[in-house]
C-alpha positions as a Python dict, from the first residue, in 0.01 Angstrom:
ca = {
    (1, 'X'): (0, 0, 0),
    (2, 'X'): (360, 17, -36),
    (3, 'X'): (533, 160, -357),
    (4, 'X'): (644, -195, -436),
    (5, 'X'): (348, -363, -371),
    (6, 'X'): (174, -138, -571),
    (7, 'X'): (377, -186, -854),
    (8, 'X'): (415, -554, -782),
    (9, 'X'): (35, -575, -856),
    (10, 'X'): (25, -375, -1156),
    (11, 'X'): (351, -448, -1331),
    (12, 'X'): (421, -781, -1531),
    (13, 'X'): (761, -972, -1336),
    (14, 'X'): (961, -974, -1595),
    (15, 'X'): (1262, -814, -1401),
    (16, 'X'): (1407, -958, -1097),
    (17, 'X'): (1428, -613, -916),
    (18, 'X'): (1590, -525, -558),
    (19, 'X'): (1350, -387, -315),
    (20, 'X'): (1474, -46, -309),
    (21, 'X'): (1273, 307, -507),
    (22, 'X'): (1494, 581, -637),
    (23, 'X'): (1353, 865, -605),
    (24, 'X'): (1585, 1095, -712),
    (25, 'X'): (1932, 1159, -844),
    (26, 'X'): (2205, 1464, -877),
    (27, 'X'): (2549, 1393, -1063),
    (28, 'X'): (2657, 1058, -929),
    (29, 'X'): (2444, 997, -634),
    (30, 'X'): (2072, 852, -646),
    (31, 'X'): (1812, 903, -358),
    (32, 'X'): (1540, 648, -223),
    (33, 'X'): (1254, 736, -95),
    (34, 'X'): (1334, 640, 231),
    (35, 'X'): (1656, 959, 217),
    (36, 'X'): (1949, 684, 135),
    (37, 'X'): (2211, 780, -105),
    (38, 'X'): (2381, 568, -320),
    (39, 'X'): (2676, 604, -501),
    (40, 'X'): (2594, 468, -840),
    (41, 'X'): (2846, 262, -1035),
    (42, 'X'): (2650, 123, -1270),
    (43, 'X'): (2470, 456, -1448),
    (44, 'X'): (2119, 267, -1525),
    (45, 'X'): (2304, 9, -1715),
    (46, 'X'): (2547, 242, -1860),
    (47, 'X'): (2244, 520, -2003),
    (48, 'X'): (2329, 756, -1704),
    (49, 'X'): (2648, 844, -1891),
    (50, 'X'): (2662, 1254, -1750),
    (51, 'X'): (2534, 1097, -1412),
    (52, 'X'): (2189, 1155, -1229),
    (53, 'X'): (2035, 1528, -1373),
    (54, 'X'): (2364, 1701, -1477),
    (55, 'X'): (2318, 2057, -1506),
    (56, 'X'): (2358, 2189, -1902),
    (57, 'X'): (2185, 1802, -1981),
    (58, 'X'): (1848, 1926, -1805),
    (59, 'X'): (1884, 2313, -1924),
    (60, 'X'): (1876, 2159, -2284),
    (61, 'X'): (1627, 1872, -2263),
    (62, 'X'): (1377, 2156, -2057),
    (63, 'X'): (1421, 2386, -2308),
    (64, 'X'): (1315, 2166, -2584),
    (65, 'X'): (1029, 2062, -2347),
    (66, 'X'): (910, 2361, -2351),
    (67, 'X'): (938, 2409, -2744),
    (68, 'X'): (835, 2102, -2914),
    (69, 'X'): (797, 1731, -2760),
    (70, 'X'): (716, 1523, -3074),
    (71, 'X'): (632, 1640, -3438),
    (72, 'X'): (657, 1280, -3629),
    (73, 'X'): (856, 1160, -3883),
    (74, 'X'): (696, 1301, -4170),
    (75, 'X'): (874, 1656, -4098),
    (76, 'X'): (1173, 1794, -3958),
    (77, 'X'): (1345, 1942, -3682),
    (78, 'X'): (1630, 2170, -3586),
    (79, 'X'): (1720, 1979, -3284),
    (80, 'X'): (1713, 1630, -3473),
    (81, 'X'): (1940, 1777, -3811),
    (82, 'X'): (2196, 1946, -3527),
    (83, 'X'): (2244, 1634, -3372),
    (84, 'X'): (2290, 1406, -3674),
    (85, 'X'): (2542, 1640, -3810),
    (86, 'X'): (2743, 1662, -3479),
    (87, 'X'): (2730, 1257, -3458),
    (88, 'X'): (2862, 1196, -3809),
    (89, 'X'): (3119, 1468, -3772),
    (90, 'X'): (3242, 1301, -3409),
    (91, 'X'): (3224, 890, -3574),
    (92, 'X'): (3287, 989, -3939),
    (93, 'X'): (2999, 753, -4070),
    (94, 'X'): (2748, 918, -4351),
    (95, 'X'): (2427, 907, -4227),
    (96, 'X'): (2217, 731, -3975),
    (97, 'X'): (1855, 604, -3871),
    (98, 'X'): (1697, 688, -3515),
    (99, 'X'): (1522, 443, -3313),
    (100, 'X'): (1437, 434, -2924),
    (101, 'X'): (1679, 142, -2838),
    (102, 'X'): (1984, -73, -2856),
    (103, 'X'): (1765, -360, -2949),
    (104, 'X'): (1581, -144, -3209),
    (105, 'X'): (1940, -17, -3355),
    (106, 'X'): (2009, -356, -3415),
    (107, 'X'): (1706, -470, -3551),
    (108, 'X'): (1779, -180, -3817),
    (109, 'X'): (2166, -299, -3913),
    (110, 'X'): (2006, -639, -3971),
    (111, 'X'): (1779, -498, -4197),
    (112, 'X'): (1999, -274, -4374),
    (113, 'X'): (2243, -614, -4406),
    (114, 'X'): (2009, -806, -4527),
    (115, 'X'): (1853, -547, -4833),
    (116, 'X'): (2205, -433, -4916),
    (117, 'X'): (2303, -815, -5020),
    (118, 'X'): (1949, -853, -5150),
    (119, 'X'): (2004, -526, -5385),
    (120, 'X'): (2333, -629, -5545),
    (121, 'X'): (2317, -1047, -5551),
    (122, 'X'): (1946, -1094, -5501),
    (123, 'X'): (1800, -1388, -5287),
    (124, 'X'): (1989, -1659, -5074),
    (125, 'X'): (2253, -1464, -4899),
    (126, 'X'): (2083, -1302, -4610),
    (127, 'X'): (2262, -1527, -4333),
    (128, 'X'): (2408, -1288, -4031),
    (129, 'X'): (2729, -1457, -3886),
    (130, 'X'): (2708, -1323, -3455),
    (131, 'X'): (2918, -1482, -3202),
    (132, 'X'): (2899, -1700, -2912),
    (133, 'X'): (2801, -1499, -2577),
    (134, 'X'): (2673, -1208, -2786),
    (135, 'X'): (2363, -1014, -2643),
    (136, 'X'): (2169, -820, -2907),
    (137, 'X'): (1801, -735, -2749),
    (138, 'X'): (1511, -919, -2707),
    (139, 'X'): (1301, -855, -3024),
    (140, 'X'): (1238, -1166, -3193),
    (141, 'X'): (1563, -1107, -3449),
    (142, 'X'): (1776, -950, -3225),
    (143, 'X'): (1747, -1236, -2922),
    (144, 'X'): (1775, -1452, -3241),
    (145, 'X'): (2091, -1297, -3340),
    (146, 'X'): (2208, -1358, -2956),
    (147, 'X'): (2446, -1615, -2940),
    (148, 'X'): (2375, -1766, -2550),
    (149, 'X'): (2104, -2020, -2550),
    (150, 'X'): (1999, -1973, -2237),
    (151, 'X'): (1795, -1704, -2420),
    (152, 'X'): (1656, -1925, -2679),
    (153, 'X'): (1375, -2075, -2526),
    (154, 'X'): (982, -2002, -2526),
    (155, 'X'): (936, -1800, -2796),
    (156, 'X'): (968, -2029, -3112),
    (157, 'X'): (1002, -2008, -3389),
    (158, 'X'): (1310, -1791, -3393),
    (159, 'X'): (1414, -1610, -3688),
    (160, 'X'): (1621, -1793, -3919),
    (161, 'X'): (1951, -1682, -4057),
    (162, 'X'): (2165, -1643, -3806),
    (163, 'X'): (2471, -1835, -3781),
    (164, 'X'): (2681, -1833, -3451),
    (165, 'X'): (3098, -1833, -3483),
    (166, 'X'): (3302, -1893, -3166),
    (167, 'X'): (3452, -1542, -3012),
    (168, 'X'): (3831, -1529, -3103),
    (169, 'X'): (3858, -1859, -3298),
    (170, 'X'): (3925, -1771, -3617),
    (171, 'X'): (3920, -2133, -3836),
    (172, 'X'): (3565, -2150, -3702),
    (173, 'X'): (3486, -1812, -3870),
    (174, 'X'): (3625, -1868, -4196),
    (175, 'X'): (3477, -2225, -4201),
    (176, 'X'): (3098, -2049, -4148),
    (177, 'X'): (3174, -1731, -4348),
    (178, 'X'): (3047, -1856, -4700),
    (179, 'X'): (2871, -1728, -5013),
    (180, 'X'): (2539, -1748, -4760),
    (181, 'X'): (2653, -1462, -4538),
    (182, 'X'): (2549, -1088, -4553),
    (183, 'X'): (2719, -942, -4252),
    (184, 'X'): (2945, -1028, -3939),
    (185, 'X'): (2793, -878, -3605),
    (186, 'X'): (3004, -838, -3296),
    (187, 'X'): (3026, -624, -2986),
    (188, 'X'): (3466, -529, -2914),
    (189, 'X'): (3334, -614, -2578),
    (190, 'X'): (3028, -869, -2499),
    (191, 'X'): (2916, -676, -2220),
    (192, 'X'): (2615, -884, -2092),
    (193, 'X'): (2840, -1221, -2193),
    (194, 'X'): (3082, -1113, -1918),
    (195, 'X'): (3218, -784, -2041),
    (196, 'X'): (3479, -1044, -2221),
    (197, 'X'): (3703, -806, -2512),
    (198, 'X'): (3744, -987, -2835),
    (199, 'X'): (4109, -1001, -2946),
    (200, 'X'): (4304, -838, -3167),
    (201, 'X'): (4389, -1075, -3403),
    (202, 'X'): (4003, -1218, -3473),
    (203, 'X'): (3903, -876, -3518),
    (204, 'X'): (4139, -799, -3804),
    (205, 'X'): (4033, -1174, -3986),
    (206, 'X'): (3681, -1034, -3921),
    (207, 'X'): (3778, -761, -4153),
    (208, 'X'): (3997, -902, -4360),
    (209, 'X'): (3742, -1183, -4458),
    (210, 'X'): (3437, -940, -4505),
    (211, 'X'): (3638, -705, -4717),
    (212, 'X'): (3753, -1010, -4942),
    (213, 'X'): (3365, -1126, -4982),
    (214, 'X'): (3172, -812, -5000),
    (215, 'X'): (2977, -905, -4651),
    (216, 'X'): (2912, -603, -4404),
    (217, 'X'): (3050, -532, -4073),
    (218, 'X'): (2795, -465, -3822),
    (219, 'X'): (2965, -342, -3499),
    (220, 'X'): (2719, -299, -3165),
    (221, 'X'): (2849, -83, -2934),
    (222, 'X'): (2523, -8, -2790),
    (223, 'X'): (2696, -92, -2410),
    (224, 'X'): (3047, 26, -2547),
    (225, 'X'): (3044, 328, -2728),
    (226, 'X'): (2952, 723, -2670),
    (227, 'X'): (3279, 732, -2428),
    (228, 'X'): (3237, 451, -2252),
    (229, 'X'): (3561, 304, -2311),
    (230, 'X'): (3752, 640, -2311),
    (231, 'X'): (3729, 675, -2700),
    (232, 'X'): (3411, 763, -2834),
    (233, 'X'): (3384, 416, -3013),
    (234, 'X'): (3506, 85, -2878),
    (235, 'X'): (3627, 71, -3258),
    (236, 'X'): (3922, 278, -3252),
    (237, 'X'): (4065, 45, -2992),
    (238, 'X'): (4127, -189, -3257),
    (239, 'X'): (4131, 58, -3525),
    (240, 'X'): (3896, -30, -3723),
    (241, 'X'): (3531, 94, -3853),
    (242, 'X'): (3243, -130, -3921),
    (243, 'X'): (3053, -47, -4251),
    (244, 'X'): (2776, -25, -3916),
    (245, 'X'): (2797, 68, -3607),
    (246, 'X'): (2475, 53, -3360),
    (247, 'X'): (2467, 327, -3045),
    (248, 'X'): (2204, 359, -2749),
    (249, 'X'): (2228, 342, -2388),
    (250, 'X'): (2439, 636, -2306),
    (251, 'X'): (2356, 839, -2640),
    (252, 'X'): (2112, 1069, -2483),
    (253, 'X'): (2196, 1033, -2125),
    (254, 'X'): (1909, 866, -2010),
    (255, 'X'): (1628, 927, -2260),
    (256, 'X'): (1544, 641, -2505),
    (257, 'X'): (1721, 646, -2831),
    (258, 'X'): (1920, 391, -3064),
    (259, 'X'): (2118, 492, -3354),
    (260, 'X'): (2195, 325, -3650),
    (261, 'X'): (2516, 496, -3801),
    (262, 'X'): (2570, 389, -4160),
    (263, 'X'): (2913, 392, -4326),
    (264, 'X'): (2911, 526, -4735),
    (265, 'X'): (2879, 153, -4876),
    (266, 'X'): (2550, 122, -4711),
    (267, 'X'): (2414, 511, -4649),
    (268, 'X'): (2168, 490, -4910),
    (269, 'X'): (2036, 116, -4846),
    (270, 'X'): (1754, 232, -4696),
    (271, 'X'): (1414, 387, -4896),
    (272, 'X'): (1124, 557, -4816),
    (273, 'X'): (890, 272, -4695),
    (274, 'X'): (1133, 59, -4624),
    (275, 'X'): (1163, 139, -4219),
    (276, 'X'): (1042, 317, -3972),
    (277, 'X'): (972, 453, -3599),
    (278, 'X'): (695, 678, -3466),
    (279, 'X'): (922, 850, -3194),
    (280, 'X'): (1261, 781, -3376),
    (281, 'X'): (1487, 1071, -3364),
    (282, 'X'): (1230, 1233, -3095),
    (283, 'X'): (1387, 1630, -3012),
    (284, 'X'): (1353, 1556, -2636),
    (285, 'X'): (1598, 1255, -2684),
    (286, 'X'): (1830, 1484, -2930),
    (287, 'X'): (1846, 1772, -2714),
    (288, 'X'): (1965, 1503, -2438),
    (289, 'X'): (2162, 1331, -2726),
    (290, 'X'): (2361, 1693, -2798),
    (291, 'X'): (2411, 1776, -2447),
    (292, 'X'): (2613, 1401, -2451),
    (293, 'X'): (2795, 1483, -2738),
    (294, 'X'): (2940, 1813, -2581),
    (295, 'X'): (3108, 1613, -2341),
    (296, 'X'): (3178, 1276, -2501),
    (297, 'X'): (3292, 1396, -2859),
    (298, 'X'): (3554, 1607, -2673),
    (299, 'X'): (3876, 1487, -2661),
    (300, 'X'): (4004, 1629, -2346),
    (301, 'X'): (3731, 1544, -2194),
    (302, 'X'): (3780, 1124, -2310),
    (303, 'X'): (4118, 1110, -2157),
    (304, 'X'): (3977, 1251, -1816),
    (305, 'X'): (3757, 915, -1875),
    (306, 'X'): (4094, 733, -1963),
    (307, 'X'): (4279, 832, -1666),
    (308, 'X'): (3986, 741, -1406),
    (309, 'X'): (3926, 420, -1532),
    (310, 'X'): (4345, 354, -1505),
    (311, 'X'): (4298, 499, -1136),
    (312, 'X'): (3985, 299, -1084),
    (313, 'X'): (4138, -29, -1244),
    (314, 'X'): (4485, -27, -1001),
    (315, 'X'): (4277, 60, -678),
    (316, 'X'): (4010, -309, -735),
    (317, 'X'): (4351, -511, -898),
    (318, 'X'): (4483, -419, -537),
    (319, 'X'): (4192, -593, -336),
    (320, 'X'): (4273, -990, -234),
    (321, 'X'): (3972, -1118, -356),
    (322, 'X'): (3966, -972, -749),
    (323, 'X'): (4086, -1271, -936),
    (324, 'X'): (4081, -1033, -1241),
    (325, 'X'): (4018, -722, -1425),
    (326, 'X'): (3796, -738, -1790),
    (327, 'X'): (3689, -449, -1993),
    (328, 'X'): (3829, -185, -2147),
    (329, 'X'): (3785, 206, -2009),
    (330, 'X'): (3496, 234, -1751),
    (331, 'X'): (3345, -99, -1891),
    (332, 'X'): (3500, -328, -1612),
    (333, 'X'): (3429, -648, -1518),
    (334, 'X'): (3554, -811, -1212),
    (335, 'X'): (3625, -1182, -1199),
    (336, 'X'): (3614, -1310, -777),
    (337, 'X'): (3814, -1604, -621),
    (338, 'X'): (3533, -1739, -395),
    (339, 'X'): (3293, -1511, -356),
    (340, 'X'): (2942, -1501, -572),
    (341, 'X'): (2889, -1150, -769),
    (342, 'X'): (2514, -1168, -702),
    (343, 'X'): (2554, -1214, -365),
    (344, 'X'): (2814, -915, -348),
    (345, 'X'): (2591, -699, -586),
    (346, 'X'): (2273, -732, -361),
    (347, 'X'): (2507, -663, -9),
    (348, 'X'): (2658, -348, -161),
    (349, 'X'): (2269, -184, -129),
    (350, 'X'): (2286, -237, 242),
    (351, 'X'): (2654, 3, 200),
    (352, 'X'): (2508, 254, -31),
    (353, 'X'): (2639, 140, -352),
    (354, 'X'): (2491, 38, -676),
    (355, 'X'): (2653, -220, -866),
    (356, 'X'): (2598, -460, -1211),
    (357, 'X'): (2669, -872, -1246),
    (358, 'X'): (2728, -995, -1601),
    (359, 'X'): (2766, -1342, -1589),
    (360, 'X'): (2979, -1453, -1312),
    (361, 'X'): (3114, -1117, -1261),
    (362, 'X'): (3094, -775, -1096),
    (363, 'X'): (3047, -554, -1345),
    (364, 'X'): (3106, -157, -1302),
    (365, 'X'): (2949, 81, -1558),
    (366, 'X'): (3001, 427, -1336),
    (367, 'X'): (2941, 759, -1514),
    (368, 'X'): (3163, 905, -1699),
    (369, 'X'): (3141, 1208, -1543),
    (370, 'X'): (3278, 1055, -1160),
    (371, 'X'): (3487, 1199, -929),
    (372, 'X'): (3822, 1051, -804),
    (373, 'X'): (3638, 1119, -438),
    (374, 'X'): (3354, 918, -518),
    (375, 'X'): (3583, 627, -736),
    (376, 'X'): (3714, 606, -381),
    (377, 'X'): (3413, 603, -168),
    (378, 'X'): (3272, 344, -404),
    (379, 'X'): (3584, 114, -436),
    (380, 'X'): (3611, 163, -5),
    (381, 'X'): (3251, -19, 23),
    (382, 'X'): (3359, -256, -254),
    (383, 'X'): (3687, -350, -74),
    (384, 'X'): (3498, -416, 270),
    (385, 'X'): (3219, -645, 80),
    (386, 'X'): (3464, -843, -29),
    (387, 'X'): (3710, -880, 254),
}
C-alpha cells in the first residue's frame, strides 16, 4: 500500500491535498520520497519562515529536546520566560498568552474583548465588529468571526456577536460601530480573502473611532506578522498598534504556537481560571520561537526581507500574464489575465515548485530566509507556466 493510500484510508478528507509526500527539507528546498526537489514558495503556509531545518533553529529546538519537552502550565520555564521577554521587547506590547494556533490566538483576543467590556460596562456590549473577506480559524467563534460565507454553513448555530463591516468603506463602519461593540478585528492584509491590503485611510477611522468609544483593537497578523512583510508587524506599515495583536504561523518556525500579545489597557484582563491551554507556551515551540526571533526581530536582517521581496515583486510585474501585484513584503498575491491560479498552482509540481492560491490568485509566501538564486529559479518556472 502506497503512502497515500495508506493515509487516504486512515485520515478524515478534510484537505484537498496534491498527490505528492515530502519527505524531507534543508533551507528552501523540500524532498519527496520519490528524490524530487522543490523549491518552496509557499513555507507550509507561511510557518516555514527560516525555511526547511535551518541550522541554529534545529541546534536550539534539539537541545531543548533533550532537556525538557512539556512541564504544564502550572510551573515555569526558562525557555518560555526568555522568549516572552524577547517578544515584548521586539513588539512593545506588555504581556501575552500562548496557545498552539492562529485560530486559538484569536479565540483568546475575543475573549479578552469580550471580559474587558464586561469588567468596566457590564452586560450587552460584547458585539465584535470583523470585516468582509476576513479569515479567522475554524473554531466555532473564530469561523464565526470570519466574514466570507462560504464558510458559514453546516455547523449551526454559530456564535452570536459578530457583526461584519465592509473592508475600506468607512460610513459602513461608523454606521455598525455602536454602544453594542467591544472590539474591531482586522488582518492589514486578508491573506486567505486574496492577500487584499486594507487602506490607509479605513485603518486610521478604525482607530480613530475605537479610541473615541473605548472599544479594543484586535489586529491578526497571524499570516502577516513575525517578518513577513519586512517589518516585524504588518502594523507599523500603517503605524499603528492594536490594543491586540494575534501571532502564529511563522512564530516558531514550524512548531505549533499562537500568541496573544496584549497591549497595557488590556494586560491584566485575564485571571487565573479564566483561560487556558495544556501545551500553551510548550519549551519545544519557544526554543523554535527564540531561534525566529534572532533573525526576525533584527533589523538588518528585515530589510534583507525588504529588498528581496522589491527584487521578487519587479521580476513577476515583468511577466505578460500578471494582471497585478497584491501584498505587502513577501506576502504577494498575483492577480492573472486568463489563466486559472489552481490550475497554475497544481502544474508548477510537475516543474519543481511549490506554490499557494488565495482566492482567485497565486499567492507566494517564500521563506524569509531565500536566496536571490532560488527567487530566480522559482520565478523562471513561474514565468514558463504562465507563458
Amino acid at each position: 500500500m502506497s503512502t497515500i493510500e495508506k493515509f487516504n484510508e486512515h485520515v478524515m478528507h478534510s484537505y484537498g491535498r496534491y498527490d505528492v509526500v515530502l519527505e524531507k527539507g534543508k533551507d528552501r528546498i523540500a524532498v519527496d520520497e520519490n528524490g524530487k526537489e522543490y523549491i518552496d514558495f509557499g513555507s507550509g503556509i507561511g510557518t516555514n519562515s527560516l525555511g526547511y531545518c535551518n541550522d541554529k533553529w534545529v541546534d536550539m529546538v534539539c537541545n531543548q529536546v533533550k532537556s525538557i519537552q512539556h512541564t504544564s502550565n502550572y510551573y515555569y520555564t526558562k525557555v518560555q520566560a526568555d522568549f516572552a521577554e524577547k517578544l515584548t521587547a521586539i513588539t512593545g506590547y506588555k504581556n501575552m498568552f500562548f496557545g498552539n494556533s492562529g485560530a486559538e490566538a484569536n479565540e483568546c483576543a475575543i475573549k479578552i474583548a469580550r471580559k474587558y467590556s464586561f469588567d468596566k460596562y457590564g452586560k450587552g456590549r460584547h458585539n465584535i465588529i470583523t470585516l468582509v473577506n476576513s479569515f479567522h480559524g475554524r473554531t466555532l467563534a473564530t469561523l464565526s468571526a470570519t466574514g466570507q460565507e462560504v464558510f458559514h454553513n453546516y455547523f449551526f448555530p454559530f456564535v452570536e456577536g459578530f457583526i461584519n463591516v465592509e473592508a475600506n468603506n468607512i460610513e459602513d463602519l461608523r454606521a455598525k460601530l455602536d454602544d453594542t461593540v467591544c472590539a474591531v478585528m482586522f488582518e492589514y492584509i486578508q491573506g486567505e480573502g486574496g492577500v487584499c491590503a486594507l487602506e490607509q485611510d479605513f485603518v486610521d477611522e478604525i482607530y480613530k473611532l475605537c479610541a473615541e468609544k473605548d472599544v479594543l483593537t484586535i489586529a491578526d497578523e497571524v499570516q502577516t506578522g513575525v517578518g513577513r512583510t519586512s517589518k516585524f508587524l504588518a502594523g507599523d506599515w500603517f503605524g499603528k498598534k492594536a490594543d491586540i495583536t494575534t501571532l502564529a504561523k511563522g512564530i516558531a518556525g514550524g512548531i505549533p504556537m499562537g500568541v496573544c500579545l496584549a497591549g497595557e489597557k488590556c494586560a491584566q484582563v485575564l485571571t487565573p481560571g479564566t483561560h487556558g491551554s495544556t501545551f500553551g507556551g510548550n519549551p519545544i515551540a519557544c526554543a523554535g520561537g527564540l531561534a525566529v526571533l534572532e533573525k526576525a526581530g533584527d533589523e538588518s536582517f528585515l530589510a534583507e526581507v525588504r529588498e528581496k521581496s522589491d527584487y521578487l515583486r519587479k521580476k513577476i510585474s515583468a511577466i505578460d500574464e500578471v494582471a497585478s501585484l497584491s501584498g505587502i513584503g513577501l506576502m504577494v498575491g498575483i492577480e492573472l489575465k486568463n489563466k486559472k491560479a489552481a490550475d497554475v498552482v497544481k502544474a508548477a509540481l510537475d516543474e519543481g515548485l511549490l506554490l499557494l492560491t488565495a482566492k482567485t490568485k497565486v499567492r507566494l509566501l517564500p521563506p524569509l530566509t531565500i536566496s536571490y538564486e532560488e527567487i530566480d529559479k522559482g520565478i523562471a518556472i513561474l514565468e514558463k507556466l504562465l507563458k
